[in-house]
N, C-alpha and C positions, 0 to 999 in steps of 0.2 A: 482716363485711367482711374482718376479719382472715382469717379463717381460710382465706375466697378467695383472698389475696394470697399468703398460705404455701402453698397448694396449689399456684399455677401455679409459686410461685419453688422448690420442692420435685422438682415435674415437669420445669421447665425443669434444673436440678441434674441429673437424674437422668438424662436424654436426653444431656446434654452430656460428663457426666463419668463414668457407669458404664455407657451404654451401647455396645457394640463393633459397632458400624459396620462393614458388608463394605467391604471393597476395589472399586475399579470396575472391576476385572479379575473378580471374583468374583460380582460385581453382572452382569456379562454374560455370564458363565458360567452361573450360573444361571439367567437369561431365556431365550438359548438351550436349556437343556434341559426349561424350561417347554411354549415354545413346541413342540418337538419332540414332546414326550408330548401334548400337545394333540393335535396333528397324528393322530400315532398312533391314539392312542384314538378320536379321531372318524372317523377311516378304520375302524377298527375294528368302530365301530357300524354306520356307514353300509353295512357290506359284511354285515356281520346281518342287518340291516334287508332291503338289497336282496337275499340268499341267502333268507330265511323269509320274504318278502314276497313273490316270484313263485309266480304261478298259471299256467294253460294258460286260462284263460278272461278276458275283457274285462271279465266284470260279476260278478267275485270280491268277495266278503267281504270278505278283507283284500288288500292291496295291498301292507304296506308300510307305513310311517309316511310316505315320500314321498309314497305314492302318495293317502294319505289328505288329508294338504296338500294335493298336487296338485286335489285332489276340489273342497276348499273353494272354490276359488277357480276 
């Protein structure tokens, strides 16, 4: 049971006093450019997807990853 005790009082130490914490200016500077590259990237796919996904026919093989969704359902 000791050894539990020293563990968490060791981790809480360790959280509190050596680890360096962003700024909240830096904290949402970073989220912003999360957010962003998400964006991107998933535009990104989706415009793949939709570019090697179109056919000239209805009853195509592939569609798409939408278009496969689409199907399921």
């Amino acid at each position: 049971m000791f050894k539990i005790k020293s563990y968490f009082q060791e981790t809480y130490h360790e959280m509190v006093h050596n680890v360096t914490w962003p700024t909240w200016q830096e904290l949402q500077n970073n989220t912003i450019l999360v957010v962003v590259a998400s964006i991107l990237i998933s535009l990104t796919i989706f415009a793949m997807d939709f570019l090697f996904g179109i056919s000239g026919e209805e009853d195509a093989m592939w569609k798409g990853l939408i278009g496969f969704i689409y199907g399921i359902f």
